[in-house]
N, C-alpha and C positions, 0 to 999 in steps of 0.2 A: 605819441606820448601817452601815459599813463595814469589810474588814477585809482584810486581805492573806497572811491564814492562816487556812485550816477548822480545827476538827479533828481531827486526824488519825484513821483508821477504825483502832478496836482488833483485833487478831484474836488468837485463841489466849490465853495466858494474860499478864497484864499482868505484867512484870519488877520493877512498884513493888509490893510489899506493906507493908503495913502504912505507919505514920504515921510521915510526913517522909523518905521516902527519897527520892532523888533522881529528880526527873521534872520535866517540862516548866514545872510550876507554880512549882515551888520553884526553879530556874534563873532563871527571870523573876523569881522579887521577890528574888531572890539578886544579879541585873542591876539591878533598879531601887535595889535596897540600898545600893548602891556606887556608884551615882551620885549617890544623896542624899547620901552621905558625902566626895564632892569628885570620883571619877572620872571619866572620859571615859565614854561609851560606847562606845568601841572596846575601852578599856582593861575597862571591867565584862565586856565580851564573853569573856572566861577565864571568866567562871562559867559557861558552855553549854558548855566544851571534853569534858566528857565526857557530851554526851549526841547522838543517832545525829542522820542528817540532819533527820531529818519534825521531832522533838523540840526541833534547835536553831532550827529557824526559826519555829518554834510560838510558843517563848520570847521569841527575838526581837519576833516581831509582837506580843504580847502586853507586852512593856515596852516598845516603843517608846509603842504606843497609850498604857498609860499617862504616858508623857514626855509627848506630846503634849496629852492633857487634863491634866495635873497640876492647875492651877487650878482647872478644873471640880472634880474627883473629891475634892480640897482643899477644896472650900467644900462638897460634898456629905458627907464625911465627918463634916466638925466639927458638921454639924446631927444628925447622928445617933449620936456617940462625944462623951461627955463626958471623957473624957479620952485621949486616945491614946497608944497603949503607945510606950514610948522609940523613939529615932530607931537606936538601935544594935542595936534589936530582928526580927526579920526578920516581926514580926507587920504592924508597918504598913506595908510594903511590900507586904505580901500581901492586906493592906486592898485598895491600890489595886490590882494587877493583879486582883483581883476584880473590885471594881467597872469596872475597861476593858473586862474582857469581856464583861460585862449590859450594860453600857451603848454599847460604841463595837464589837464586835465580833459578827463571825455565829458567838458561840459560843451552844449550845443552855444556858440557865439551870441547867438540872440540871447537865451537866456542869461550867459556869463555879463551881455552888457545892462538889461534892462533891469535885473534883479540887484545887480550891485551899484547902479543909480540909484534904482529906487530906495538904495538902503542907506542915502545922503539922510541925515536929519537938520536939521533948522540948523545949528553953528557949521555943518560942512555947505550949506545953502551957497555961499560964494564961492565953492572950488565943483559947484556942481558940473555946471557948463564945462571944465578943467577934465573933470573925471571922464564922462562921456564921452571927449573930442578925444582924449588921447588914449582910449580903450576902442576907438571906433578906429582911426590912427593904427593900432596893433591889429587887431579881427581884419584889416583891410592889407597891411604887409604882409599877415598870416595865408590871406586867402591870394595873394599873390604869387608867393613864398619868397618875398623880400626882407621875412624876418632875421637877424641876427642866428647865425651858424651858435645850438648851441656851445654853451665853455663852462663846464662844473666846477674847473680850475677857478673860476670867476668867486665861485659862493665859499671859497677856503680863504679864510684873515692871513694878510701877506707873512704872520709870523709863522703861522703854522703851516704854511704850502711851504716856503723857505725848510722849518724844519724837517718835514716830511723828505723831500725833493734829496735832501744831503745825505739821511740815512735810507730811504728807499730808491731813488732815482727816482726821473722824470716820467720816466714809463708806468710805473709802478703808481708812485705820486698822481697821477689822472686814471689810472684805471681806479684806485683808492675814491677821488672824488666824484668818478663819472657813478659809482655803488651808491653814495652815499647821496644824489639827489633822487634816488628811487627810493620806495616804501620799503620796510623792512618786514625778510618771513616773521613767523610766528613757532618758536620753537616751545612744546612739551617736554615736560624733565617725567620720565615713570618712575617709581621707588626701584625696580629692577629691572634687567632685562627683558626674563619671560611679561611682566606685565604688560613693557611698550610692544613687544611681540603681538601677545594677546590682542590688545586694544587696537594696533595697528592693523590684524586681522580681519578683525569685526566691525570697525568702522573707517578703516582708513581711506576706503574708497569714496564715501560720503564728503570726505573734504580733500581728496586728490593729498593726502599724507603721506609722505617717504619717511624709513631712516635715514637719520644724520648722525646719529651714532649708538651705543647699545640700548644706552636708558631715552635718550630725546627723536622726538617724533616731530615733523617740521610739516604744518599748514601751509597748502598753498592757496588756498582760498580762506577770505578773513570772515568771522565767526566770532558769537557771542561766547567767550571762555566757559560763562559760568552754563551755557543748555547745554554744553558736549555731555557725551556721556561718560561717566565716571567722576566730572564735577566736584558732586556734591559728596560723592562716597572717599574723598579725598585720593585718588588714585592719582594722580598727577599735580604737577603746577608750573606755570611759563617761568622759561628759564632760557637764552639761548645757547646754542650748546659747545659754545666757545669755552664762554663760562663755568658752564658744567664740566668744563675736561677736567678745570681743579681738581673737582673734592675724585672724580673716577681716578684721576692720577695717582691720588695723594693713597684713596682706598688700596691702588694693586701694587703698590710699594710697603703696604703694613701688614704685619701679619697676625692675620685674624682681627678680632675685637679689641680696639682699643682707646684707650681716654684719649680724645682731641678738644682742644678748645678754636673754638671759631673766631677770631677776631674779626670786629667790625662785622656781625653777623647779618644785623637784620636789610633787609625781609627774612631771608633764610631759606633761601634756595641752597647753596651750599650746606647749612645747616639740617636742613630734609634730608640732603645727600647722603648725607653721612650717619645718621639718623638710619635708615634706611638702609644702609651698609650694614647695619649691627653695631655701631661704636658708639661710647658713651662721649655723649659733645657738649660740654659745655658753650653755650652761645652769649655771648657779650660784644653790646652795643652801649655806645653813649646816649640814644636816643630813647625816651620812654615811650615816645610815640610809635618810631619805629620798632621797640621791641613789640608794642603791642601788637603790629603787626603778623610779625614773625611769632607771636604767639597765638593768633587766630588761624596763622598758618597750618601751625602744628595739628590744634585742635583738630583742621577741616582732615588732615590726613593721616590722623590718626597716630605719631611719630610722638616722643617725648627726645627733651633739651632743659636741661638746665639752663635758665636764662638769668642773665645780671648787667645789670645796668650802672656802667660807670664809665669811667675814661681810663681806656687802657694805658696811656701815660704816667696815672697815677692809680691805680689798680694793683694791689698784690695779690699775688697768686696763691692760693693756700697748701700747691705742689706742682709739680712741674709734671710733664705731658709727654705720653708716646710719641702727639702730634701736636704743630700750632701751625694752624691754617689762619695766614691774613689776606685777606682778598682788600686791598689797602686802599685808603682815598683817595683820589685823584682828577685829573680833567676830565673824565670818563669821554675822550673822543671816539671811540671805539662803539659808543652807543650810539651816534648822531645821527642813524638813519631812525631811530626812536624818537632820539632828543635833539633833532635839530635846532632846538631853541642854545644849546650850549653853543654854536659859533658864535653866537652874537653878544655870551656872555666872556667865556673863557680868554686867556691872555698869556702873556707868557712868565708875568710877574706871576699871575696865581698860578702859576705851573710850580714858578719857584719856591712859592711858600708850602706847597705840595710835597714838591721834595723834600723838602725838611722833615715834615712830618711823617714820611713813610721809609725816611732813614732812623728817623727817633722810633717806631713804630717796629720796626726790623729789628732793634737793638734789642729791645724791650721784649719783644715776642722770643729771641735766639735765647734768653736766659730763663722761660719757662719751658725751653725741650729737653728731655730726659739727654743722658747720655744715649747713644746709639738711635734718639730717634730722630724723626723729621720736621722741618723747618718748610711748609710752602709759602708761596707770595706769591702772590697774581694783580696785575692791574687791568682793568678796561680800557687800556691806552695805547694810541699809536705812538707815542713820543716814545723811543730808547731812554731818553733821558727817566724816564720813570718806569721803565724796564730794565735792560740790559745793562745800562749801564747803576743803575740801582745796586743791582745784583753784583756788579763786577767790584763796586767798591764797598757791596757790603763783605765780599768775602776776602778782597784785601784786609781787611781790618779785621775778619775773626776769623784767626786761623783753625779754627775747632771746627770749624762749619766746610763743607765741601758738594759740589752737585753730584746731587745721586747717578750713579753712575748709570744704571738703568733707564731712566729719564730724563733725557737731557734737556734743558727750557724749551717751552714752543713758543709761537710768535704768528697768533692768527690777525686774518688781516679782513675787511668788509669787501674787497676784490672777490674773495672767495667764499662771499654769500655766507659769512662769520660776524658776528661781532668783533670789533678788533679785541682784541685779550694776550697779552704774557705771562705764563706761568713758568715758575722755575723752582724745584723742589732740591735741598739740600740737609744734606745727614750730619748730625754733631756725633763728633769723635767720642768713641768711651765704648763699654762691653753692653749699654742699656741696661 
């Protein structure tokens, strides 16, 4: 098994003494705590803010791993805890970053059990003796190899393996899941080709980098974004390149330079894209926050966008567009080797209300495209239902709109070391 943090080598005298003070262990089920309780994990990520670099990324890897087997480490607990301490308890959280790291990490046994002990503080005091026996428990089936055969199928919500299994099959469906308890690459977006070229020349050897497609360059070893070189002179930004087929798609179907509007822009990776192409993009997001982001973006790489901040529902347009690109809102399952905190969120009720919105959001967008031009949509999603079939009933309904014939939708999957993504680009009737 695998793991995307050793570690870290102690030297001199360790700054945690004694039981539950703040260390790498106790950060992680502090991270995992808070997500079981309704957070994001960006948002849980405030519980690492005060521990040094080696320690936060320790943490990190250590609760994502557990996000990612949740299921497994879930069905492994309950055969060996007859009862599990409260959910508002920081003992069962510490349960499971235990067990990620016997079982899914290249942490040495002694230290996975003695460091995540010692990271019990005073209110986990009575589930101490608990944690230990049944982490000693797992290190001893492990070193037997009486552990439980893994099952990734295990860490997928019965709604979403159901849906998956009907539209992909079963085969498919666990290859899907078996991707998705692994760490995800690290894909580079370059403003053009020659750039990724170039860069991927001169330093792609230093992080074992391939392409994966003309503009994106894919790390196989993980790295600090902002020391790479080229950084800071904005010549790139993480993008995976699923994502990126969008706007490359959307570019070699237009001809030459032309006004697109980016819906739901930010950050603005799509946004760069196109930028970067030569086309004049307007970018609109409902989030101030998030534009500012996509505004800092721009700055680092040097690209201009018109940005506006409103809700594209009620947004009017001041003319209609060559191009409208919506990369639309969704479950985003398609990202969960990043965001494996969304299993634990996602349902199938907000799938539905999802829908909704990326049908009202389609509608909205098909009446700012010029005549004769193009109409994209893409989601981060493995569900059809907010793909294919999105698409299928948005063009029952407007018969002006038709898939460009050149392009026909794709449909990446995380089997194929992709982000999952739909894209399907479509041309409104007229002379443009």
């Amino acid at each position: 098994m695998s793991s995307q943090a050793q570690e870290p080598r102690k030297t001199g005298k360790s700054r945690h003494k004694g039981r539950g003070k703040t260390n790498a262990r106790r950060a992680a089920a502090a991270l995992l705590g808070a997500v079981m309780r309704g957070k994001t994990l960006d948002e849980a990520r405030d519980k690492l803010s005060d521990l040094n670099d080696s320690e936060r990324n320790l943490a990190d890897a250590i609760g994502q791993a557990a996000l990612r087997h949740y299921g497994e480490i879930e069905n492994l607990l309950k055969s060996l805890v007859k009862k599990m301490p409260p959910r508002n308890s920081l003992a069962q959280p510490l349960l499971f970053i235990g067990a990620a790291q016997l079982l899914y990490m290249n942490v040495p046994a002694h230290a996975a059990l003695h460091e995540t002990v010692a990271a019990t503080g005073r209110r986990e005091q009575p589930y101490r003796g608990l944690i230990n026996a049944v982490l000693r428990n797992i290190a001893r089936a492990q070193e037997n190899g009486t552990v439980p055969v893994p099952d990734p199928l295990a860490n997928i919500p019965d709604w979403l393996r159901a849906n998956w299994q009907a539209f992909y099959g079963a085969e498919k469906t666990a290859a899907i899941a078996a991707t998705l308890a692994t760490p995800p690459p690290l894909d580079l977006c370059f403003k053009n080709a020659v750039a990724a070229k170039d860069w991927l020349a001169q330093h792609g050897g230093q992080y074992a980098g391939q392409s994966v497609s003309p503009t994106h360059i894919r790390l196989t070893e993980g790295t600090n974004i902002t020391k790479l070189a080229g950084f800071t002179e904005g010549d790139f930004w993480v993008q995976n390149a699923a994502a990126g087929d969008m706007a490359l798609a959307l570019t070699a179907v237009l001809e030459g330079a032309a006004e697109v509007l980016d819906l739901c822009a930010a950050p603005g990776g799509k946004t760069m894209q196109l930028a970067a192409a030569g086309h004049k993009v307007t970018a609109l997001d409902i989030s101030k926050t998030r534009l500012q982001h996509l505004a800092d973006n721009l700055k680092r790489t040097n690209l201009s966008a018109e940005q506006v901040c409103a809700d594209a529902l009620d947004w009017v347009a001041p003319a209609a567009y060559d191009a409208v690109l919506l990369d639309a809102p969704c479950t985003a399952t398609g990202t969960l080797r990043r965001h494996p905190d969304l299993l634990r969120h996602r349902s199938a009720a907000a799938m539905a209300k999802l829908m909704e919105l990326q049908a009202a959001l389609l509608a909205r967008a098909a009446d700012w495209v010029k005549p004769g031009g193009v109409l994209a949509y893409g989601v981060c999603s493995l569900q059809p239902q907010e793909g294919e079939a999105q698409i299928a009933q948005f063009l029952e309904a407007r018969h002006d709109f038709a898939l460009d014939e050149t392009t026909p939708p794709k449909r990446f999957t995380p089997d194929d070391n992709m982000d999952g993504f739909y894209l399907a680009l479509m041309r409104k009737g007229g002379d443009g």
